[in-house]
DRENLODREN-962656 format. One record per residue: residue number from 1; residue in one letter; z, y, x of N, C-alpha, C in turn. Coordinates in steps of 0.001 Angstrom, whole numbers, padded with zeros to 6 digits, always signed. Each point is the difference from the previous one (the first is absolute). Example, Ala and Ser with C-alpha at 12.3 -4.5 7.8 and 13.67 -1.06 7.14 Angstrom:
BEGIN
num = 1 | residuo = A | nc3 = +007800 | nc2 = -005690 | nc1 = +013190 | cac3 = +000000 | cac2 = +001190 | cac1 = -000890 | cc3 = +000000 | cc2 = +001200 | cc1 = +000900 .
num = 2 | residuo = S | nc3 = -000720 | nc2 = +001050 | nc1 = -000350 | cac3 = +000060 | cac2 = +001190 | cac1 = +000820 | cc3 = +000730 | cc2 = +001090 | cc1 = -000770 .
//
This chain:
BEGIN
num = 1 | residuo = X | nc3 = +026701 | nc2 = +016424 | nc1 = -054529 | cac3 = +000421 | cac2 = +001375 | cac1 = -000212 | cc3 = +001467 | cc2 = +000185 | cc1 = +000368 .
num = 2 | residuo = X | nc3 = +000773 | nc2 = -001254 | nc1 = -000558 | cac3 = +001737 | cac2 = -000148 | cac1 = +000721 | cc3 = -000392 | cc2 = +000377 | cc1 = +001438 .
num = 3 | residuo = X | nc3 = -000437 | nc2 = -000230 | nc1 = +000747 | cac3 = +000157 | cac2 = -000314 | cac1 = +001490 | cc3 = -000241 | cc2 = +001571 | cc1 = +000306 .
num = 4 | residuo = X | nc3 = -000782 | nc2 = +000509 | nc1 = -000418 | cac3 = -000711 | cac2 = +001549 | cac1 = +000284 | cc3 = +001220 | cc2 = +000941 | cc1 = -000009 .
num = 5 | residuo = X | nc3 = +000340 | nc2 = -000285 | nc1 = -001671 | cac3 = +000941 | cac2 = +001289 | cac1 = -000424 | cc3 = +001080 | cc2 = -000784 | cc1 = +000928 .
num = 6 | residuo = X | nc3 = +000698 | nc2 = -000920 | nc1 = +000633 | cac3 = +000823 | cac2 = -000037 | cac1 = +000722 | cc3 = +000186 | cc2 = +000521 | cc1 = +001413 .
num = 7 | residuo = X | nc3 = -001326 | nc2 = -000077 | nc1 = +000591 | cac3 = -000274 | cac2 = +000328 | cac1 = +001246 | cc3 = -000230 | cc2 = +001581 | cc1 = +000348 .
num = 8 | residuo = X | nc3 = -000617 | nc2 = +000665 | nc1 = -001501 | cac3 = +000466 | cac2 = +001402 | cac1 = -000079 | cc3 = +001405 | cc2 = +000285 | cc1 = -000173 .
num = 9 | residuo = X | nc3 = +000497 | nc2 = -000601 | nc1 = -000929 | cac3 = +001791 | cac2 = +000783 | cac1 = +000290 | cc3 = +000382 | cc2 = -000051 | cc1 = +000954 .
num = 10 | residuo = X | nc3 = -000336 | nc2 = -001621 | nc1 = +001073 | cac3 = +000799 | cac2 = +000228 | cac1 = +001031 | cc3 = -000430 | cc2 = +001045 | cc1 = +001150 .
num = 11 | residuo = X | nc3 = -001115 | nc2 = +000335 | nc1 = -000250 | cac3 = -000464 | cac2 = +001134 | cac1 = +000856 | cc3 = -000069 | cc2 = +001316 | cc1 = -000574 .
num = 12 | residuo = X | nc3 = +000573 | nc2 = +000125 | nc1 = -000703 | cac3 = +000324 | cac2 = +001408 | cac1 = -000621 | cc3 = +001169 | cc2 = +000214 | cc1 = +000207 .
num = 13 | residuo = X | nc3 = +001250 | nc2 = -001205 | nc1 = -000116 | cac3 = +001144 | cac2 = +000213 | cac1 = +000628 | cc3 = +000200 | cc2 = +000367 | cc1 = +001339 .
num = 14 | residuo = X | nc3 = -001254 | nc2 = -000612 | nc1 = +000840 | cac3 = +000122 | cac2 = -000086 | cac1 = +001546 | cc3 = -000312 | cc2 = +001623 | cc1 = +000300 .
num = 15 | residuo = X | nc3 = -000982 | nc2 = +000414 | nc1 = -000834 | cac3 = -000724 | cac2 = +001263 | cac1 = +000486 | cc3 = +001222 | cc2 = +001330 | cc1 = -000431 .
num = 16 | residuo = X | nc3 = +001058 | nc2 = -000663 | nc1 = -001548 | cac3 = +000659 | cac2 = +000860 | cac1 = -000300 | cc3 = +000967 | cc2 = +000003 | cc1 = +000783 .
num = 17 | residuo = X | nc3 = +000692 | nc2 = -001016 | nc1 = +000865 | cac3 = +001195 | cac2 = -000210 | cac1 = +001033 | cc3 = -000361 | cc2 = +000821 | cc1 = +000894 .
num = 18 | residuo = X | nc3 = -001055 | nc2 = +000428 | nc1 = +000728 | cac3 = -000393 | cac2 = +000630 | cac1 = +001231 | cc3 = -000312 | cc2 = +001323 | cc1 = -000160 .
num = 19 | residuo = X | nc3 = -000355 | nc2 = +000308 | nc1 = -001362 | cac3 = -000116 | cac2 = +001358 | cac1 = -000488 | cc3 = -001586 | cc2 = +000075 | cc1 = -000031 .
num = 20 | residuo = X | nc3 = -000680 | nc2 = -001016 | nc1 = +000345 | cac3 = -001661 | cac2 = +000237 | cac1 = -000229 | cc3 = -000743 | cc2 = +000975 | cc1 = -001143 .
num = 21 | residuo = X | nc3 = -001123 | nc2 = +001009 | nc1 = +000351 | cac3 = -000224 | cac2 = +000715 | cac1 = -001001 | cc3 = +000736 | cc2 = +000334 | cc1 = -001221 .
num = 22 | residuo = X | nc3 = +001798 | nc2 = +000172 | nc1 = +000621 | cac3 = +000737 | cac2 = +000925 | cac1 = -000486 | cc3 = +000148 | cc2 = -001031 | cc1 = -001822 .
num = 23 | residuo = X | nc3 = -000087 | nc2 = -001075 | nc1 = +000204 | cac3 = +000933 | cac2 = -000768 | cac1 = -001173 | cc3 = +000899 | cc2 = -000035 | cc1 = -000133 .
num = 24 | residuo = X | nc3 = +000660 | nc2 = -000197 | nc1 = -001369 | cac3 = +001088 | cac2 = +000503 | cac1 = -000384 | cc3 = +000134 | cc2 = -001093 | cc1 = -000672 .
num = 25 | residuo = X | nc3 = +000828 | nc2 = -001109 | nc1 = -000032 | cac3 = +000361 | cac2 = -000751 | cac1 = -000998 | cc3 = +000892 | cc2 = +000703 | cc1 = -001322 .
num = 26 | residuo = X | nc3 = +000348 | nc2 = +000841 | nc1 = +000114 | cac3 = +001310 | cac2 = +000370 | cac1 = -000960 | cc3 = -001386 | cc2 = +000866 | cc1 = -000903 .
num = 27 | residuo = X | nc3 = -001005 | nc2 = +000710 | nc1 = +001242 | cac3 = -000824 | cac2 = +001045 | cac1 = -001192 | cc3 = -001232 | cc2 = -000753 | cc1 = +000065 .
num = 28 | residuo = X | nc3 = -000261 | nc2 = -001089 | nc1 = -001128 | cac3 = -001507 | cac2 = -000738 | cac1 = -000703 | cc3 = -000791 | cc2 = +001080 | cc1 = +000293 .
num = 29 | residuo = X | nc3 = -000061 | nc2 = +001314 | nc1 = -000582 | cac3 = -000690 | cac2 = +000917 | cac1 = +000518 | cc3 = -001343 | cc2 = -000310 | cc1 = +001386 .
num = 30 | residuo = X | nc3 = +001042 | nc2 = +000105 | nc1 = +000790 | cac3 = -000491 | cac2 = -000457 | cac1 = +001537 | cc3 = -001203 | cc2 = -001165 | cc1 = +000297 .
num = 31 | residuo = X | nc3 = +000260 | nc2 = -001154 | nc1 = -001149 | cac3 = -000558 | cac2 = -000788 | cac1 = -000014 | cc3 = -001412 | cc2 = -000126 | cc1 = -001045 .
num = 32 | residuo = X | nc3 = -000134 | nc2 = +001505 | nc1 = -000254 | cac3 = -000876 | cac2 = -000308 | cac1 = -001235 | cc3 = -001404 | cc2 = -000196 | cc1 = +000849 .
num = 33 | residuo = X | nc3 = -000589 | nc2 = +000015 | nc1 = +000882 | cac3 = -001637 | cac2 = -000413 | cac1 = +000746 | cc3 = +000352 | cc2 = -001086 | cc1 = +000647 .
num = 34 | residuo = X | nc3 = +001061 | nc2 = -000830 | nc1 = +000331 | cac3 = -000144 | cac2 = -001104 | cac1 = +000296 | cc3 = -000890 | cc2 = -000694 | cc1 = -000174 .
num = 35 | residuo = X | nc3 = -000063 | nc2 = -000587 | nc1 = -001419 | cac3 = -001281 | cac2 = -000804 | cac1 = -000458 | cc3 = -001323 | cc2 = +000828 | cc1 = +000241 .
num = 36 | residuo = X | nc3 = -000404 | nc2 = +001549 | nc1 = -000077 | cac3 = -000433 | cac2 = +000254 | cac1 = -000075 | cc3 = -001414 | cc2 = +000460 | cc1 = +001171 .
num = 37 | residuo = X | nc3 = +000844 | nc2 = -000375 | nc1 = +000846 | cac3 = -000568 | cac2 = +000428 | cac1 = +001216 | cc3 = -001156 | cc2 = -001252 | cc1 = +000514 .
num = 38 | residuo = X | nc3 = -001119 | nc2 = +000632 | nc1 = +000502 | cac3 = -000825 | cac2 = -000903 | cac1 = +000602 | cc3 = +000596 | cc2 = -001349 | cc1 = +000280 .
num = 39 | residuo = X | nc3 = -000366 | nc2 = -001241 | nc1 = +000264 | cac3 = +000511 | cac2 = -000958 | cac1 = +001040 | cc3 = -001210 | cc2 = -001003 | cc1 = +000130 .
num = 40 | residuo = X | nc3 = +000516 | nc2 = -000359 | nc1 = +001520 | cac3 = -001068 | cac2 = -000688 | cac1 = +000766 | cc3 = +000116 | cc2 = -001709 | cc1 = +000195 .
num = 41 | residuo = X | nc3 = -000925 | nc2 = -000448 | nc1 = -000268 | cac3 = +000409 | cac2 = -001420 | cac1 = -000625 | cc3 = -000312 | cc2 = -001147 | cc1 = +001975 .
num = 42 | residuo = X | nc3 = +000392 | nc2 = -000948 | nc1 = -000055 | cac3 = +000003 | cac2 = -000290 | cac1 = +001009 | cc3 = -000526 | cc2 = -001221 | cc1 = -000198 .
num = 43 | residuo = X | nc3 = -001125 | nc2 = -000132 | nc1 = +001488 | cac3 = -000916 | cac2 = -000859 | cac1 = -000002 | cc3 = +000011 | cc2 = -000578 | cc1 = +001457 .
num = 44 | residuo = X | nc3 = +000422 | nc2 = -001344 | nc1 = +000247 | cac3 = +000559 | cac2 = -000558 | cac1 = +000827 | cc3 = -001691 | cc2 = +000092 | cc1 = +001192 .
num = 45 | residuo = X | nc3 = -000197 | nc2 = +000327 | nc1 = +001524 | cac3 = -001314 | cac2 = +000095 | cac1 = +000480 | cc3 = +000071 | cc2 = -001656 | cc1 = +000824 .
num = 46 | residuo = X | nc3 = +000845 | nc2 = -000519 | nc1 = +000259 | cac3 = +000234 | cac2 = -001222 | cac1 = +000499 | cc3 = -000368 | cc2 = -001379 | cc1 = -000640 .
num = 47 | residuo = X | nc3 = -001008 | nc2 = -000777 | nc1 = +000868 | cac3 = -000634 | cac2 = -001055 | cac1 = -001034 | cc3 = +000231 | cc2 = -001183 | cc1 = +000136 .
num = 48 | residuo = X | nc3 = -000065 | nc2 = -000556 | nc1 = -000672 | cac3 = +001161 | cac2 = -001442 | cac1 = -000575 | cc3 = +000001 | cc2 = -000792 | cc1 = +001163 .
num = 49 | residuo = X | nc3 = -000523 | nc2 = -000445 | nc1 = +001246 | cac3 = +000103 | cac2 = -000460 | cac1 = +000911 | cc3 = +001616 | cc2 = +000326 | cc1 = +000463 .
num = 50 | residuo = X | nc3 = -000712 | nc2 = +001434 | nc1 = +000207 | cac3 = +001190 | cac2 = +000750 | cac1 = +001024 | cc3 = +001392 | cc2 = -000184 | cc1 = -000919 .
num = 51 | residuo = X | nc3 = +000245 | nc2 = +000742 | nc1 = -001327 | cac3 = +001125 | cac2 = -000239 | cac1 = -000685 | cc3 = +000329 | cc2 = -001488 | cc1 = -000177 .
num = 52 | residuo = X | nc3 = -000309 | nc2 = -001131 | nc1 = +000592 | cac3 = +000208 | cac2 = -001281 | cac1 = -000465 | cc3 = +000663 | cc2 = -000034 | cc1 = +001291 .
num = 53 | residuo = X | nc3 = -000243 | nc2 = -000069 | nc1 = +001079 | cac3 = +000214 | cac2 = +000336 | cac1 = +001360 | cc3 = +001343 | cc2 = +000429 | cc1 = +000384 .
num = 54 | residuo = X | nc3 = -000109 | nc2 = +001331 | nc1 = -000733 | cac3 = +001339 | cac2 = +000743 | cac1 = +000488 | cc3 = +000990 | cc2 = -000606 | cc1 = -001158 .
num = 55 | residuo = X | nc3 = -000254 | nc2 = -000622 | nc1 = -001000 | cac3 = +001171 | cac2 = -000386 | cac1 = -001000 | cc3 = +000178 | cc2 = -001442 | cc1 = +000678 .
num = 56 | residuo = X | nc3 = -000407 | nc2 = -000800 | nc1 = +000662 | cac3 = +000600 | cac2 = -001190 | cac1 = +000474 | cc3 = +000521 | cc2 = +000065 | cc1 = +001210 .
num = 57 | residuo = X | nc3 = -000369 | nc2 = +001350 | nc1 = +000998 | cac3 = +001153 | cac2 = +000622 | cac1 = +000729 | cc3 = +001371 | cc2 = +000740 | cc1 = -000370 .
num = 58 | residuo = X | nc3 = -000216 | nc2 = +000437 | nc1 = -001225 | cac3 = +001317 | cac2 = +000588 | cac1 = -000261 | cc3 = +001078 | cc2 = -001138 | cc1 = -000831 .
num = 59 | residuo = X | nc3 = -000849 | nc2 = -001290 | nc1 = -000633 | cac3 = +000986 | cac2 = -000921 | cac1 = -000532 | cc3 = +000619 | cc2 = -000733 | cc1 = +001305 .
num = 60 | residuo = X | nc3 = -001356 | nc2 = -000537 | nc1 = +001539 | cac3 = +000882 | cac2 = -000499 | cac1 = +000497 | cc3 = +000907 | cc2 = +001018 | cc1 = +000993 .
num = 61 | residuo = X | nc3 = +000292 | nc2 = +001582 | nc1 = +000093 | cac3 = +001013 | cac2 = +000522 | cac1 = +000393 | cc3 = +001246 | cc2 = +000146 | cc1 = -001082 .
num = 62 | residuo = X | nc3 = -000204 | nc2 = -000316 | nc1 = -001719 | cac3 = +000881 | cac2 = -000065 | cac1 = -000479 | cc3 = +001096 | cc2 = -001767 | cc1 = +000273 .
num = 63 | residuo = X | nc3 = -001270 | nc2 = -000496 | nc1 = +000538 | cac3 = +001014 | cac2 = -001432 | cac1 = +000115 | cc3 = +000587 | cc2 = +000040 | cc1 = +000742 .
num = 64 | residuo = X | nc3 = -000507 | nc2 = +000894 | nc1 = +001206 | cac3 = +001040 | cac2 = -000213 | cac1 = +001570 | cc3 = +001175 | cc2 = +000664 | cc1 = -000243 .
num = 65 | residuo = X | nc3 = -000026 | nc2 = +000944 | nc1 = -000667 | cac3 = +001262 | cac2 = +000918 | cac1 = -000156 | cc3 = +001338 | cc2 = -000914 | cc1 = -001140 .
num = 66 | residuo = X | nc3 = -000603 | nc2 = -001163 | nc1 = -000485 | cac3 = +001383 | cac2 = -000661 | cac1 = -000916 | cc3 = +001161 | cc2 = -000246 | cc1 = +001201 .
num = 67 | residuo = X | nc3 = +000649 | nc2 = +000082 | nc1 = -000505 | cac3 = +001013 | cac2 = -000586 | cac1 = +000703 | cc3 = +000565 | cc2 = +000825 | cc1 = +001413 .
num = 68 | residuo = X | nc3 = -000858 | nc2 = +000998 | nc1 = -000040 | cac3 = +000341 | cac2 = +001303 | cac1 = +001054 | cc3 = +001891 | cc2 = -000296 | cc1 = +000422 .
num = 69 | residuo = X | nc3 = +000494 | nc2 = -000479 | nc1 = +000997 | cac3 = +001299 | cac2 = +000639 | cac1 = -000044 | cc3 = +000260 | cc2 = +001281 | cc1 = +001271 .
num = 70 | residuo = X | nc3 = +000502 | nc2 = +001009 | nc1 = -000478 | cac3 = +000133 | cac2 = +001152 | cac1 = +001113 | cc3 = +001565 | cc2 = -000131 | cc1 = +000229 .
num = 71 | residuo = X | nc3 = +000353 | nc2 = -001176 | nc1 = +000088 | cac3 = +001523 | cac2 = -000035 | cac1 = +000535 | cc3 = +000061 | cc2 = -000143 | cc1 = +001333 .
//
Protein backbone atom coordinates (compact mmCIF):
# COMPACT_ATOMS: atom_id res chain seq x y z
CA UNK A 1 0.00 0.00 0.00
CA UNK A 2 3.43 2.26 0.82
CA UNK A 3 4.41 1.86 -2.76
CA UNK A 4 0.80 2.90 -4.20
CA UNK A 5 0.15 5.94 -2.00
CA UNK A 6 3.74 6.92 -3.07
CA UNK A 7 3.45 6.54 -6.66
CA UNK A 8 0.15 8.54 -6.43
CA UNK A 9 1.73 11.60 -4.80
CA UNK A 10 4.32 11.48 -7.12
CA UNK A 11 1.90 11.69 -9.86
CA UNK A 12 -0.33 14.05 -8.50
CA UNK A 13 2.60 16.29 -8.06
CA UNK A 14 3.56 15.59 -11.73
CA UNK A 15 -0.06 16.19 -12.96
CA UNK A 16 -0.20 19.28 -10.39
CA UNK A 17 3.30 20.81 -11.87
CA UNK A 18 1.83 20.82 -15.45
CA UNK A 19 -1.49 22.05 -14.44
CA UNK A 20 -3.29 18.61 -15.40
CA UNK A 21 -7.11 18.67 -14.88
CA UNK A 22 -6.58 22.02 -13.32
CA UNK A 23 -4.85 20.75 -9.79
CA UNK A 24 -4.11 22.82 -7.39
CA UNK A 25 -1.76 21.82 -4.78
CA UNK A 26 -2.38 24.87 -2.50
CA UNK A 27 -6.49 24.07 -3.14
CA UNK A 28 -7.00 20.02 -1.69
CA UNK A 29 -10.25 21.01 -3.06
CA UNK A 30 -8.97 20.19 -6.60
CA UNK A 31 -7.89 16.99 -5.49
CA UNK A 32 -10.98 15.70 -3.99
CA UNK A 33 -11.86 12.70 -7.14
CA UNK A 34 -8.47 11.78 -7.32
CA UNK A 35 -8.98 8.61 -5.51
CA UNK A 36 -12.15 8.68 -6.76
CA UNK A 37 -12.09 8.34 -10.21
CA UNK A 38 -12.28 5.09 -12.20
CA UNK A 39 -8.71 3.45 -12.69
CA UNK A 40 -7.44 0.92 -14.96
CA UNK A 41 -5.31 -1.74 -13.60
CA UNK A 42 -2.53 -3.05 -15.79
CA UNK A 43 -2.00 -6.36 -17.18
CA UNK A 44 1.26 -7.06 -18.74
CA UNK A 45 0.07 -8.98 -22.69
CA UNK A 46 3.77 -10.21 -23.11
CA UNK A 47 4.63 -13.87 -22.16
CA UNK A 48 7.36 -14.98 -20.05
CA UNK A 49 9.48 -16.21 -22.90
CA UNK A 50 9.48 -12.89 -24.50
CA UNK A 51 9.88 -10.76 -21.09
CA UNK A 52 12.84 -13.12 -20.11
CA UNK A 53 14.32 -12.27 -23.49
CA UNK A 54 14.08 -8.68 -23.51
CA UNK A 55 15.31 -8.46 -19.68
CA UNK A 56 18.65 -10.30 -20.51
CA UNK A 57 18.94 -7.82 -23.38
CA UNK A 58 18.49 -4.90 -21.38
CA UNK A 59 20.97 -6.27 -18.44
CA UNK A 60 23.49 -7.11 -21.13
CA UNK A 61 23.04 -3.32 -22.64
CA UNK A 62 23.23 -2.20 -19.00
CA UNK A 63 26.73 -3.90 -18.82
CA UNK A 64 28.08 -2.38 -21.99
CA UNK A 65 27.31 1.03 -20.92
CA UNK A 66 29.69 0.71 -17.36
CA UNK A 67 32.39 2.45 -17.76
CA UNK A 68 30.98 4.66 -20.73
CA UNK A 69 33.74 7.45 -21.01
CA UNK A 70 32.41 10.47 -23.34
CA UNK A 71 35.73 12.26 -22.93
Amino acid sequence: MLRRSTALGSAICAGAAIGLFGWDLTKPETLKEVNEKAHTVFRPSIDDASRLKKCIGWQKAIERSKGWDDS
